[in-house]
N, C-alpha and C positions, 0 to 999 in steps of 0.2 A: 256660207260662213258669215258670221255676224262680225263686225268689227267696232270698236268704240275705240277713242281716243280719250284720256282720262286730262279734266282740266286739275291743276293745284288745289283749285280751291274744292272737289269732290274729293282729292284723298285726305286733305286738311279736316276737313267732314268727318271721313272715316277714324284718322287718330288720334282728333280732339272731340268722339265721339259727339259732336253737332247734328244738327236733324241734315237728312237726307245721306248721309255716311252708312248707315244698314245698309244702301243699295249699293255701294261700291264693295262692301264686304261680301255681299249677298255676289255679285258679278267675282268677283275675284275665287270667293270658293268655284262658282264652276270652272273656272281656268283651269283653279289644282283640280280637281274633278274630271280632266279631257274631255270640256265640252266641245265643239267647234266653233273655238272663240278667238277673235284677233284682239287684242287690247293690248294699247299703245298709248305710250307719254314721253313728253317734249323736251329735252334736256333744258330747256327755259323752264318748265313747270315744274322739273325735278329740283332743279337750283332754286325756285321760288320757297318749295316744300321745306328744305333745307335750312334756306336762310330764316324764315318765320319761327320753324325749328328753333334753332340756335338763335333766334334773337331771342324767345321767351321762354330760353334754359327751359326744353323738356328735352329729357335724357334719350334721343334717339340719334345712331351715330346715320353716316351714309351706306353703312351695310346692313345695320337693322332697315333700313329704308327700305333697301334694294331686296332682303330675305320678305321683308312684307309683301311690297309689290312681284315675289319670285312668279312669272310666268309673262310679267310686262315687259314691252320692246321698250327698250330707252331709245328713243330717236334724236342722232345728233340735229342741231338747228345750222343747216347750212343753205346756201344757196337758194335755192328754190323756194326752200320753207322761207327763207327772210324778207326775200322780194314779195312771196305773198303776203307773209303779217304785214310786211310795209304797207305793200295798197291798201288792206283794210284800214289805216290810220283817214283816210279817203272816204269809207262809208259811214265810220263808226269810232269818232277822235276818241269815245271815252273808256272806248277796250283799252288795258294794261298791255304790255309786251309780252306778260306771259298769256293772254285772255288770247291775243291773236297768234301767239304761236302753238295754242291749242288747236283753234280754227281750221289754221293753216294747214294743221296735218291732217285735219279730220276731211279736210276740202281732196287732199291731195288723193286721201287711202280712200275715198269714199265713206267713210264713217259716222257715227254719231258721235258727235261733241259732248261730252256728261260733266254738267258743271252744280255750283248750287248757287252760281253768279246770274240773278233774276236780269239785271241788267242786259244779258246777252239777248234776251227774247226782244229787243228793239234791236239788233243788229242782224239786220238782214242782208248777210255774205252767202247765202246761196249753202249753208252747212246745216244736217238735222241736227239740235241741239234740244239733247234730253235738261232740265231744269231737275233737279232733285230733293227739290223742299219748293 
Protein backbone atom coordinates (compact mmCIF):
# COMPACT_ATOMS: atom_id res chain seq x y z
CA UNK A 1 0.00 0.00 0.00
CA UNK A 2 1.40 3.25 -1.01
CA UNK A 3 0.95 6.13 1.53
CA UNK A 4 1.30 10.01 1.03
CA UNK A 5 0.67 12.63 3.53
CA UNK A 6 -0.75 15.69 1.77
CA UNK A 7 1.13 19.31 2.79
CA UNK A 8 -1.58 22.70 2.64
CA UNK A 9 0.24 24.07 0.31
CA UNK A 10 -0.35 20.89 -2.43
CA UNK A 11 -3.97 21.03 -1.90
CA UNK A 12 -3.91 25.05 -1.99
CA UNK A 13 -2.35 23.95 -5.56
CA UNK A 14 -5.07 21.87 -6.24
CA UNK A 15 -8.12 24.65 -5.45
CA UNK A 16 -6.37 27.55 -6.63
CA UNK A 17 -5.65 25.60 -9.62
CA UNK A 18 -1.65 26.57 -9.29
CA UNK A 19 1.02 24.42 -11.25
CA UNK A 20 1.61 21.16 -9.48
CA UNK A 21 -2.29 20.75 -8.24
CA UNK A 22 -3.11 18.22 -11.28
CA UNK A 23 -1.12 15.82 -9.24
CA UNK A 24 -3.03 16.02 -6.19
CA UNK A 25 -6.33 15.69 -8.18
CA UNK A 26 -4.67 13.09 -10.35
CA UNK A 27 -3.90 11.12 -6.61
CA UNK A 28 -7.12 11.89 -5.00
CA UNK A 29 -9.24 10.39 -8.06
CA UNK A 30 -7.44 7.08 -7.49
CA UNK A 31 -8.50 7.17 -3.80
CA UNK A 32 -12.36 7.55 -5.20
CA UNK A 33 -11.19 4.86 -7.55
CA UNK A 34 -10.17 1.93 -4.62
CA UNK A 35 -6.78 2.23 -5.45
CA UNK A 36 -4.64 0.85 -2.45
CA UNK A 37 -3.94 4.10 -1.37
CA UNK A 38 -3.28 5.69 2.31
CA UNK A 39 -3.55 9.57 2.08
CA UNK A 40 -3.53 11.55 4.91
CA UNK A 41 -3.42 15.21 6.24
CA UNK A 42 -2.69 17.18 9.34
CA UNK A 43 -5.23 19.01 11.16
CA UNK A 44 -2.45 21.92 11.32
CA UNK A 45 -2.54 21.75 7.29
CA UNK A 46 -6.32 21.54 7.33
CA UNK A 47 -6.71 24.70 9.48
CA UNK A 48 -3.90 26.25 7.39
CA UNK A 49 -6.07 25.47 4.00
CA UNK A 50 -8.92 26.95 5.75
CA UNK A 51 -7.63 30.08 7.10
CA UNK A 52 -5.96 31.28 3.59
CA UNK A 53 -9.32 30.06 2.50
CA UNK A 54 -11.31 32.63 4.44
CA UNK A 55 -8.70 35.12 4.62
CA UNK A 56 -8.98 35.71 0.66
CA UNK A 57 -13.04 35.27 0.62
CA UNK A 58 -13.04 32.15 -1.74
CA UNK A 59 -16.37 30.61 -1.30
CA UNK A 60 -15.22 27.22 0.17
CA UNK A 61 -16.95 26.28 3.58
CA UNK A 62 -15.18 23.29 5.92
CA UNK A 63 -17.49 20.67 4.37
CA UNK A 64 -16.96 21.59 0.85
CA UNK A 65 -13.29 21.09 2.10
CA UNK A 66 -13.83 17.80 3.75
CA UNK A 67 -16.36 16.45 0.42
CA UNK A 68 -13.19 17.47 -1.64
CA UNK A 69 -10.67 15.72 0.26
CA UNK A 70 -13.53 12.68 0.85
CA UNK A 71 -11.32 9.46 1.22
CA UNK A 72 -8.56 11.66 3.33
CA UNK A 73 -7.49 10.70 7.11
CA UNK A 74 -7.82 13.98 8.98
CA UNK A 75 -5.02 13.49 11.56
CA UNK A 76 -5.45 15.17 14.85
CA UNK A 77 -1.88 17.09 15.77
CA UNK A 78 -1.31 15.50 19.21
CA UNK A 79 1.56 14.38 21.20
CA UNK A 80 3.78 12.56 19.37
CA UNK A 81 3.17 14.52 16.01
CA UNK A 82 4.09 17.89 18.08
CA UNK A 83 7.22 16.82 19.82
CA UNK A 84 8.28 15.65 16.39
CA UNK A 85 7.43 18.96 14.37
CA UNK A 86 9.11 20.55 17.50
CA UNK A 87 12.56 18.90 16.95
CA UNK A 88 12.57 19.71 13.50
CA UNK A 89 12.43 23.52 14.41
CA UNK A 90 16.39 22.09 15.25
CA UNK A 91 17.28 20.96 11.71
CA UNK A 92 15.26 23.25 9.55
CA UNK A 93 14.17 26.80 11.63
CA UNK A 94 12.61 27.98 8.21
CA UNK A 95 9.79 24.99 7.94
CA UNK A 96 6.32 26.79 9.05
CA UNK A 97 4.18 24.76 11.73
CA UNK A 98 2.19 23.45 9.37
CA UNK A 99 5.43 22.39 6.90
CA UNK A 100 6.57 20.22 9.98
CA UNK A 101 3.45 18.89 10.97
CA UNK A 102 3.24 17.64 7.49
CA UNK A 103 6.73 15.99 7.98
CA UNK A 104 5.95 14.77 11.14
CA UNK A 105 3.23 12.43 10.05
CA UNK A 106 4.72 11.57 6.97
CA UNK A 107 7.94 10.51 9.31
CA UNK A 108 5.73 8.74 11.71
CA UNK A 109 3.29 6.62 8.79
CA UNK A 110 6.25 6.03 6.71
CA UNK A 111 5.11 8.04 3.84
CA UNK A 112 5.70 10.57 1.13
CA UNK A 113 5.49 14.13 2.20
CA UNK A 114 3.65 16.02 -1.27
CA UNK A 115 4.23 19.56 -1.07
CA UNK A 116 4.88 22.24 -3.86
CA UNK A 117 7.08 24.16 -0.97
CA UNK A 118 10.68 23.92 -2.96
CA UNK A 119 12.01 25.10 0.24
CA UNK A 120 11.55 21.48 1.81
CA UNK A 121 14.13 19.88 -0.62
CA UNK A 122 17.07 21.63 1.91
CA UNK A 123 15.36 20.05 4.81
CA UNK A 124 16.76 16.92 5.53
CA UNK A 125 14.44 15.22 8.56
CA UNK A 126 14.97 11.86 7.14
CA UNK A 127 11.03 12.02 5.10
CA UNK A 128 10.55 11.31 1.13
CA UNK A 129 9.28 14.44 0.01
CA UNK A 130 7.53 14.53 -3.41
CA UNK A 131 8.04 18.54 -4.64
CA UNK A 132 5.16 18.97 -7.16
CA UNK A 133 6.14 21.91 -9.49
Amino acid sequence: MSSVVLDSAAVLAMILKEPGGTRVETLLDAVDLGDDMNVAISAVNWCEILSRLYRENHAMTAAELAALLSGVELVPFEGPFAELAASYTRIAPWLSLGDRACLALASVRTAAAWTTDKVWARANVGVNVKILR
